[in-house]
N, C-alpha and C positions, 0 to 999 in steps of 0.2 A: 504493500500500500504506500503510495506515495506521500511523501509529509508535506504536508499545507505548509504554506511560503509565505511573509507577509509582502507586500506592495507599498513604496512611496506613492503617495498621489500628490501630481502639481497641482491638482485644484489649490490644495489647502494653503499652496504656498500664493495661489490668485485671489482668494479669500481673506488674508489677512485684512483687519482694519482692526482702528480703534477709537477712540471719543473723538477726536479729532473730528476723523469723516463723518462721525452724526450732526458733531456741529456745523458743520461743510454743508452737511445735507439742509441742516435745520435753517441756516441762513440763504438758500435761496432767494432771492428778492420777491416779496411776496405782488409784490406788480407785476411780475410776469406771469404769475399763474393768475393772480386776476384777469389776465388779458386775454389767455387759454379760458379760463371761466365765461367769458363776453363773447366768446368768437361763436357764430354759427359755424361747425362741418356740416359738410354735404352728406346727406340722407345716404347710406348704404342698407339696401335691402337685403335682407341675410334670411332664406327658410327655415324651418325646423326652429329646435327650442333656442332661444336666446337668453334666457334666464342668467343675470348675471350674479359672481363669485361675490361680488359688493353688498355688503349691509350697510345698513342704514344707522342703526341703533340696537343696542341690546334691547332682549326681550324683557329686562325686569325694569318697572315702574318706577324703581330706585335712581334709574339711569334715567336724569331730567332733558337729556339735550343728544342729538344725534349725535355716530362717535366721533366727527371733527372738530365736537365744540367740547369731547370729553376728555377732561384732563389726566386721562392715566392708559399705560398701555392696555388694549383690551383686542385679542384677535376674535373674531365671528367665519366662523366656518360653516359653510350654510351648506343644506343637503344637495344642490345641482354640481357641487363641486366635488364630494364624491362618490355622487352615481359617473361622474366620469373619471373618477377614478378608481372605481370598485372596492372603497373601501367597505367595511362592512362593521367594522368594529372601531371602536371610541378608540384604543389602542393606534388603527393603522388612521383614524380619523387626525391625532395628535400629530402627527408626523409632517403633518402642515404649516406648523407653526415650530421655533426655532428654540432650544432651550432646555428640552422636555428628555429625558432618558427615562427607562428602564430599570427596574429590579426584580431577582432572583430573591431573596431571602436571608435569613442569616443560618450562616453553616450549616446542619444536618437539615432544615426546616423549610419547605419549600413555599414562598409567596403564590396564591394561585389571583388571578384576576388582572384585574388596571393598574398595576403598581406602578407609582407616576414618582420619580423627582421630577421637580421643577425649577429653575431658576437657584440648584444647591440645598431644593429640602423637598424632603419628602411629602407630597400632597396627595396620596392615596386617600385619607381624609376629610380630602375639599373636596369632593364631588356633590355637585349639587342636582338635582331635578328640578325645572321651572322654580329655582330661588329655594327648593327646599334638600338638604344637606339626603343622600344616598347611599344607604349604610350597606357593611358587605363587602369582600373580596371577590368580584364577580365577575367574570367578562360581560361588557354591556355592548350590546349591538346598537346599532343607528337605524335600525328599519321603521322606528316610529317619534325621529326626533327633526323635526324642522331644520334646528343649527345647534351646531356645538360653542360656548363662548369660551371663551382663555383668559380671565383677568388675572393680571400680573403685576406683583409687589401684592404690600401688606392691606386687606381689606374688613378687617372688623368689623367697620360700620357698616358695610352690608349684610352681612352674615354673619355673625358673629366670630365666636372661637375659630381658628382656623391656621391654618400652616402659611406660613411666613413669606410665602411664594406667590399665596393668594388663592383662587383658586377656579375650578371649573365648572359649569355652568350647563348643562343641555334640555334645551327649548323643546317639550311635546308636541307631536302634533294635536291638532284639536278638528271639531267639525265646523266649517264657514261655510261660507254663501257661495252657490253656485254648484256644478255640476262638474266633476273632473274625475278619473279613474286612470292608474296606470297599475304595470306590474312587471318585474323583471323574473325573466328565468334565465338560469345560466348554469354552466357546468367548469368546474374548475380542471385542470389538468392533473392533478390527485384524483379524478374523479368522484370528487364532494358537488352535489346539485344543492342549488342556494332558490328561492323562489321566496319575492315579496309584492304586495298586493298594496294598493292605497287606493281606497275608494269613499269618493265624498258625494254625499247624494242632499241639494236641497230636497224634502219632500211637503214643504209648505211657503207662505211667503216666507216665513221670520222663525222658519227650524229647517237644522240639516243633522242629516249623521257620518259621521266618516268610521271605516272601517280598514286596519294596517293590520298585515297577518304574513308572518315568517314563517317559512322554513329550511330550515340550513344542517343536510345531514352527509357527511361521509369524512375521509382519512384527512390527515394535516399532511402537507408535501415534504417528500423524501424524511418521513419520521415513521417509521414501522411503527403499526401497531396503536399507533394516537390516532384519537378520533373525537371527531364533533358530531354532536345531533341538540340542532337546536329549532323549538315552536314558541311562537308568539301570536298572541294576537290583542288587539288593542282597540278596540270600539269607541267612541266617543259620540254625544249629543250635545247640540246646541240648541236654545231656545230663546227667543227673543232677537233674531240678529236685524238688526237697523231698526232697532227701537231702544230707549230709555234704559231697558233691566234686561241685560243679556246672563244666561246659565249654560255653563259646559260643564257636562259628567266624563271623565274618562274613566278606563279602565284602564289596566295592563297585565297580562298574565304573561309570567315567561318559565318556560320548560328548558332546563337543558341538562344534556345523558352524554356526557364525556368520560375518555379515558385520557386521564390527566399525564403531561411530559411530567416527569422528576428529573430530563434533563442530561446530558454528556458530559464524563470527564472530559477535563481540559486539556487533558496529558497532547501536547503533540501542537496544537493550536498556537495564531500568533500572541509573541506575549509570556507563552508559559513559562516558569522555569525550573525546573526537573528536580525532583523532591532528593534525591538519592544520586549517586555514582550510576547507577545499572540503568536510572531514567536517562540518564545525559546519556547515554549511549545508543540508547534505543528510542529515541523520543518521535515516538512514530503515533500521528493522531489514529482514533478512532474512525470508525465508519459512521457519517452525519446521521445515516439513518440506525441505528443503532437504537434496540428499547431497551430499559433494566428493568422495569417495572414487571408487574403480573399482568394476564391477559385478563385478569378480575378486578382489576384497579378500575374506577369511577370516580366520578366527580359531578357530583348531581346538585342542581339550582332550581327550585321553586317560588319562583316571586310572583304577590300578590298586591296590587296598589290602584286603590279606589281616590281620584280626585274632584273634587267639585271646585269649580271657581265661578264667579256672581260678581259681577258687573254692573254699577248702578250709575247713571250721570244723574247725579244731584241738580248740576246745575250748569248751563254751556262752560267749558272747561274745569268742570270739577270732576272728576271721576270715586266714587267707593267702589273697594274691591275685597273680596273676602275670597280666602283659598282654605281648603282643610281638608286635609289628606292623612289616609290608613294606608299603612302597608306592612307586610312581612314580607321579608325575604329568609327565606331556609337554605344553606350549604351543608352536603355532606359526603363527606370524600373517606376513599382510602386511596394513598398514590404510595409510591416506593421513591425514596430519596438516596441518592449514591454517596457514599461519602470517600475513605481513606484508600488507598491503591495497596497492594501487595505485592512487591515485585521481585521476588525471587525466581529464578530458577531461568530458564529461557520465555521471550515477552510473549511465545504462545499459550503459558499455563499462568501468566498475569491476572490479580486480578481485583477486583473494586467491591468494598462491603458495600450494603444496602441497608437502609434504616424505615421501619414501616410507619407511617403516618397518617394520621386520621384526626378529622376534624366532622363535627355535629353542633354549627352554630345555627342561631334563629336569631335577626335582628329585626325589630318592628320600631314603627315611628308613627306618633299620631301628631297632626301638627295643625292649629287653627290661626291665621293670619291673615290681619286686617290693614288696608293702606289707602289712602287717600292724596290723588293728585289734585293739583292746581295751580292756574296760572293766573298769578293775582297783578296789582298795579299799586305800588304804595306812592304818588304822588309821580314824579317823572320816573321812576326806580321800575323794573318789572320784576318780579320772581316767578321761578317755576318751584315749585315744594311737592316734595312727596313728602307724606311722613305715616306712621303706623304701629300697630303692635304686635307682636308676636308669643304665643304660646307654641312650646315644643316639650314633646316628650318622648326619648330614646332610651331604646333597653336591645342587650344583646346579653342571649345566653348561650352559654359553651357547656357541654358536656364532651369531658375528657376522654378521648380513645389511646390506646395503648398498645402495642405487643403482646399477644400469648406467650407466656413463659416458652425459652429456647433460644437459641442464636439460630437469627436469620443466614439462610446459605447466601453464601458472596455469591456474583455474576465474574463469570471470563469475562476478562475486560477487551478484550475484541471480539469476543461471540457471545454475548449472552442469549439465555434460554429464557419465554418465559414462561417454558414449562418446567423452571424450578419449582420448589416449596419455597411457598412464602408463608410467614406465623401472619394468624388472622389478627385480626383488628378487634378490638373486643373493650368494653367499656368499664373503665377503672372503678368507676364510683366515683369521681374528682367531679366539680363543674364550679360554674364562677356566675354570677348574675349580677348585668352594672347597668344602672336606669343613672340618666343626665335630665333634668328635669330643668327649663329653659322659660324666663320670661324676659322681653323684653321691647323696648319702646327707641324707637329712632325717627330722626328727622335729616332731612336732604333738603336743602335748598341753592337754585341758580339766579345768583342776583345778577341781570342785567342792565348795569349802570347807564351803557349808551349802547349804539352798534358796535362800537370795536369792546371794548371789556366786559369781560363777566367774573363773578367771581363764582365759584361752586363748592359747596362744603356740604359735611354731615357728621354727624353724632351719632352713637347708639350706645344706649346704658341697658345691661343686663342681668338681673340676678340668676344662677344656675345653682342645682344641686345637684352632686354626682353621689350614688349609693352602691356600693359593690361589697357583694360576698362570695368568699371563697372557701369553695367544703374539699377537704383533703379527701382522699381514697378510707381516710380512717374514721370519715363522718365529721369530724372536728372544723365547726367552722370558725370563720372570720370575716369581720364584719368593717369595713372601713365607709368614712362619709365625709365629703369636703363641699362646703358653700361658699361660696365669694361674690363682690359683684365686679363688673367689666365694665370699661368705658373706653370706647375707641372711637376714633374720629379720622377725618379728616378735612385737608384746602388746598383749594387749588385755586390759581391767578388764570384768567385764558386772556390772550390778546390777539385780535383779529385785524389783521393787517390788509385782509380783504373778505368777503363775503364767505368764500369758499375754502377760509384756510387759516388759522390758528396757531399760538405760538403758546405755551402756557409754564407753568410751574406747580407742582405739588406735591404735597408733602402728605403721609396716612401711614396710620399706624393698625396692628392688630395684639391678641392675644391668645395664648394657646396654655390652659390651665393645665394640672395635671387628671389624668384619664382620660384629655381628648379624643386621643383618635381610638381607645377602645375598652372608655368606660372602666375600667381596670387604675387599682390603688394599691398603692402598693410599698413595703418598709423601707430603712435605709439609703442608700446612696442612687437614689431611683428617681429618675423625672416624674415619674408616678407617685412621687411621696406627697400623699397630702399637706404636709405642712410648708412645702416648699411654696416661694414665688413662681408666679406661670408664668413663659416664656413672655417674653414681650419686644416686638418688632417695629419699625418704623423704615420708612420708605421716602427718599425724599428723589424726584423729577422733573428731568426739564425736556420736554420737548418742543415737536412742533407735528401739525396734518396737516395734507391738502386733499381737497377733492380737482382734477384737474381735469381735462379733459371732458368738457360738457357736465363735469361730474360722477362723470362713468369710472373715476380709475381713483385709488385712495390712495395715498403715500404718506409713510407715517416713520418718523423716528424719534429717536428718547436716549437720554443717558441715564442711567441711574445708580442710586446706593441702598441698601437694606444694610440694617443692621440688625440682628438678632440676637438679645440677653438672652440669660438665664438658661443655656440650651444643656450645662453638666453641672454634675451635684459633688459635691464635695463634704469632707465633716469640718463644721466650724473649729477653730483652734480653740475657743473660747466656752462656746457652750456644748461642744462635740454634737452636735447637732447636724443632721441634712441640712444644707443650703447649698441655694441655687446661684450658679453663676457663672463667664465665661459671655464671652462677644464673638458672634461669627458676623463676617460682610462681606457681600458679594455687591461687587461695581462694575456697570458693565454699558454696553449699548445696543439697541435691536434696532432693526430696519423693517420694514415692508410697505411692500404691494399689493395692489388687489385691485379686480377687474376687469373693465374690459378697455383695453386700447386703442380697438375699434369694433363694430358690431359684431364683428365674424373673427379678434382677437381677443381672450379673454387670460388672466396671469392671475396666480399666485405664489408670493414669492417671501419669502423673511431669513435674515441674517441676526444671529446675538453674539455678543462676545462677551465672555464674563472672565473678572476674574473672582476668585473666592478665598476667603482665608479665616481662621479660627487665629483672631486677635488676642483673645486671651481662652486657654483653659488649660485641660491635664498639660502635666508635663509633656507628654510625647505628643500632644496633640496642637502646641500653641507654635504659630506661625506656618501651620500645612494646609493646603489646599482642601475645600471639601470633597466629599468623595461622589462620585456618579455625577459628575459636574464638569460636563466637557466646555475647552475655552471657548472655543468657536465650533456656531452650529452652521447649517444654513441649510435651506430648502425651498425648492421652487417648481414651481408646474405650471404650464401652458398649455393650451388646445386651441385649434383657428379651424373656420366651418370654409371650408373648400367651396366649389360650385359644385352640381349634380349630385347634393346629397353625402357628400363624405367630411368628416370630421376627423384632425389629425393633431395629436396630443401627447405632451412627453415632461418626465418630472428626474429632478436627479436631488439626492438630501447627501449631508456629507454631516460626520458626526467626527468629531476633535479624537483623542485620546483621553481616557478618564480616570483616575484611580480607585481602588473599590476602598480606600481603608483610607481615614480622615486624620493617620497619623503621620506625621514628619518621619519615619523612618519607614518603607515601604516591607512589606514579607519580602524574604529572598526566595522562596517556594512559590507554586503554582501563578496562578496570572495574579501578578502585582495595577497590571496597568492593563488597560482595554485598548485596544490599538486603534487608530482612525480608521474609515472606512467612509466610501463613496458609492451611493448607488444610484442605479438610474433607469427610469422604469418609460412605459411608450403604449401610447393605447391609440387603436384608430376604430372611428365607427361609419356606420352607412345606413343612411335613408331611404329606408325603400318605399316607403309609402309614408302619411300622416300619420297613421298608427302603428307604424311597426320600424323600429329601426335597427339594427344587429352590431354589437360593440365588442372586439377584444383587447385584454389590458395584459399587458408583458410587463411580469415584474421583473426583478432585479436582471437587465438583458446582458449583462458581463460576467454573471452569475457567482457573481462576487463572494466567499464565504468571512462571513463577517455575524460578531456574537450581540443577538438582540440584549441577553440581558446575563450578567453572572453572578452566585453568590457568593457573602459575605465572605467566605474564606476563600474563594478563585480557585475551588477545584473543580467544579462544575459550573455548565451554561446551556441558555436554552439558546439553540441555532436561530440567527436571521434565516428571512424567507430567500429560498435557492428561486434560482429561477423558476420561475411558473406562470401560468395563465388562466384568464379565465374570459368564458367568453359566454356570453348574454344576448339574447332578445329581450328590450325595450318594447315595451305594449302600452298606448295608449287609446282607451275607448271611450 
């Protein structure tokens, strides 16, 4: 078997920039895009769908002003962007926006779902649904979400508690006005069939109902033995629409019956480096397709989530709004995790322990939230205000799975069987139950002093209780409980130099208590120690938008700083006591694009460069770069509608070098560092009629082998996508 090689790429060396060129960009004279904003072009008539990549405004109420007048980075990734890129998952949805990596997990323990860092922190998290936080390790598909948003830097006052990144946001579809139906089916070159449906039926003047319904079942490409099967479907009603008091019910039911990756030694891959004398000599990778796991391994997701949202105009621009939402979601897995290598003897009797792992979580969330916009006049002065209240309630329970007494048999670490014995999975008696219990009150307001300035800020104060118990295997429990209350804010300065383009400053902060991200409290030298200070972030911005080009194209840059307290625990000298402390910052700049640049050119494009560093903390940890935090990212995709019906389209993403460990001394063992890589993906489609059009999308077409994501200790990784394909009929009726 041949050993994987790694590649320079000169992109990275085309790529380099840094604050500088944002403020290069930021300072364009705003008169000449004014003059671009003034100009008629001539009408190009372009068939087929036009739909462009360009938002307008986020979809949450919070957001008073469209996004060239909003003063913080915020990318909108809308669904026509990709259905033509066949994304299908929030995962391959992210990859559009510049900053965002991947993780594996810590050591023997396998992360399963959206594991997001963001911009140097971990934001698995911040995942929101229509403004409401989305609990759960889960892979979330796109077949029933309008757009996906990306807010970046510290955001509290929208949402509260939250990872210091900021966080993410995906827009429901809902039932509207009018009559529209499409549906794709497609077949992947894995031979996985995908089929999803969107049908929106007005069946009165002032009601319609829409109906989204997935299905996505067969192998993952060149991965033996992995597989997806996944059902959705997601009905919603509207009642009332173009009148006073509008109501939508949605639903969402999602199934999914996988057999989970736990993932490929590293041994042999770029980056690695060989544990032992007998590994340097033989340092020969694996076969990508390669399984460890059991052919009985699953990973099963049942979610359930009822929404109702109620729209009222009080009064010509006053809007009430009330949302309140039930949901459960259930995971329950058993997967096999690889851990330590065994390398004696000659590398064909090599070989790799397995560690068995199982999880039986249930997280639900009930949440009732009330908001009120308006566009008032205080004398010459104008304001736009949303403000509101929220009640939330989160609980997530674990019940502990285990190993049957025995040692699990190793896997050959180039053949494995998975008709070894594997010890079943079997439940301890352990489990943990942690309810966050959330009230709180905030206010947004955009003061519009003249046409050129506005000023835009917000508050939100919150009281929370978090309650968790933890029962050992020996029944014995424990009981911890921490209340505090939050106040996060922020402001932002905008100055508009013309109509269609904005120059601003702002500054926002957040907070992240202990048991945010999983309810969980916990003794000792632990971010989860209740007694401790919560982290606390601030985020301070300067940018500039334009919308250019009749408005069809958005260009946006920023420089920024975050700082993040309190992120490690130490024992006081004093009172030996837990406390919290320690400064990490990440400064850095993003860029993008978005649009179209003419009727029949459409782009999506974004550039970050960060750098990162833990300012103060442990000893081995103060002044090293954060980990999974590549310097520079970038990512860009284009498509242009040809004559007679054809559409031709191509994306390439380049992701830095990253290190997995946030300590100033690297491991001299297995992958210390993740190595760059460039991919580059090409999709062309054709029109054959109004209703039917036929699309294939060519991933990675260099067939580059490059690692989506690795854990904590760099013995294992899960494979990026090898080349593949997939190719669909487009149905519209």
């Amino acid at each position: 078997m041949a050993q994987i090689k790694s590649r320079k790429h000169p992109i990275a060396r085309r790529l380099n920039c840094s604050a500088a060129v944002a403020m290069a960009f930021m300072a364009i004279p705003g008169v000449v895009f004014a003059q671009q904003a003034d100009t008629t072009l001539p009408e190009v008539k372009v068939t087929g769908q036009t739909e462009t990549y360009k938002a307008e405004k986020p979809s949450s109420p919070k957001f008073t002003q469209p996004l060239v007048d909003t003063p913080q980075t915020i990318t909108v990734i809308k669904k026509e962007l990709l259905q033509d890129q066949g994304a299908t998952t929030l995962t391959e949805a992210l990859r559009n926006t510049p900053g965002i990596t991947m993780t594996m997990g810590e050591n023997g323990n396998t992360t399963t779902g959206d594991s997001i860092f963001m911009r140097g922190f971990d934001t698995q998290g911040s995942i929101f649904v229509d403004g409401i936080r989305d609990l759960g390790t889960i892979t979330r598909d796109v077949f029933n979400f309008e757009q996906i948003e990306i807010v970046k830097g510290p955001s509290g006052s929208d949402n509260g508690r939250g990872a210091p990144s900021g966080y993410i946001n995906l827009e429901s579809k809902k039932a509207k006005a009018g009559d529209a139906s499409s549906a794709i089916v497609g077949v992947r070159s894995s031979g996985a069939i995908r089929a999803t449906a969107d049908v929106n039926k007005q069946f009165s003047e002032d009601a319609a109902f829409r109906l989204n319904f997935l299905s996505d079942t067969g192998a993952v490409e060149d991965r033996d033995w992995v597989k997806n099967k996944s059902l959705g479907i997601a009905p919603s009603v509207t009642f009332g629409l173009n009148t006073p008091t509008r109501v939508t019910l949605n639903f969402l039911h999602i199934e999914q019956r996988n057999r989970p990756d736990g993932g490929i030694p590293a041994i042999g891959i770029p980056g690695y480096q060989p544990v032992n004398a007998q590994v340097a000599a033989n340092n020969v990778a694996v076969n990508r397709s390669n399984y460890y796991g059991s052919a009985n391994d699953f990973n099963d997701v049942d979610a359930n989530m009822f929404t109702a949202f109620i729209e009222h105009d009080l009064a010509p621009n006053v809007t009430l709004r009330n949302t309140t939402r039930y949901g459960v979601t259930e995971q329950n897995y058993n997967l096999t995790g690889i851990n330590a290598l065994t390398t004696t003897g000659a590398p064909s009797t090599w070989t790799v322990s397995r560690s068995r792992q199982g999880k039986d979580q249930q997280n639900e969330i009930l949440t009732n939230q009330t908001n009120v916009t308006a566009d008032l006049q205080t004398g010459a002065i104008k304001h736009s205000v949303s403000t509101g209240v929220e009640f939330i309630r989160e609980k997530q329970v674990n019940k502990t799975m285990a190993a049957a007494a025995g040692t699990q048999t190793v896997a050959n670490l180039y053949n494995p069987n998975v008709g070894d014995a594997f010890l079943p999975l079997i439940y301890s008696g352990a489990s943990t139950d942690g309810t966050t219990t959330t009230a709180a009150v905030y206010a947004f307001d955009t003061i519009k002093l003249n046409e050129q300035f506005l000023i835009n800020g917000g508050i939100r104060y919150e009281h929370y209780k978090t309650e968790y118990t933890s029962i050992a295997t020996t029944g014995v429990g424990t009981r911890f409980d921490k209340s505090d209350d939050l106040v996060t804010w922020k402001l932002g300065a905008v100055y508009k130099p013309a109509e269609n383009g904005s120059v601003y400053v702002a500054y926002a902060s957040s907070q992240k208590p202990p048991g945010s991200d999983n309810f969980s409290l916990a003794t000792g030298n632990n971010v989860n120690n209740p007694n401790i200070e919560p982290q606390k972030a601030t985020n301070i911005e300067i940018g500039s938008k334009w919308d250019v080009l009749d408005n069809r194209l958005a260009l946006t840059g920023a420089i920024f700083q975050t700082e993040n307290k309190n992120a490690a625990v130490q024992t006081d000298p004093i009172t030996n006591q837990p406390t919290a402390f320690g400064n990490q910052r990440v400064k850095g700049v993003e860029l993008g694009m978005v649009g179209q640049v003419t009727p029949a050119w459409q782009i999506s494009t974004g550039l970050a460069r960060m750098d990162t560093e833990t300012v103060v903390g442990t000893a081995n940890q103060t002044g090293a770069n954060l980990n999974w935090s590549p310097k520079l990212t970038f990512t860009g995709w284009t498509t242009y509608k040809l004559p007679l019906g054809w559409t031709i389209g191509g994306g390439m993403r380049y992701v830095d070098s990253q290190v997995r460990s946030a300590n100033a001394v690297q491991a001299a063992t297995n992958v210390a560092q993740l190595p760059s890589y460039t991919v580059y993906d090409a999709m062309a489609s054709y029109e054959i009629n109004k209703n039917l059009s036929l699309q294939l999308n060519i991933y990675n077409l260099a067939d580059k082998f490059y690692v989506q994501s690795l854990n904590s200790g760099g013995g294992r990784f899960v494979l990026g996508q090898p080349r593949s394909a997939f190719l669909a009929a487009n149905l519209k009726f």
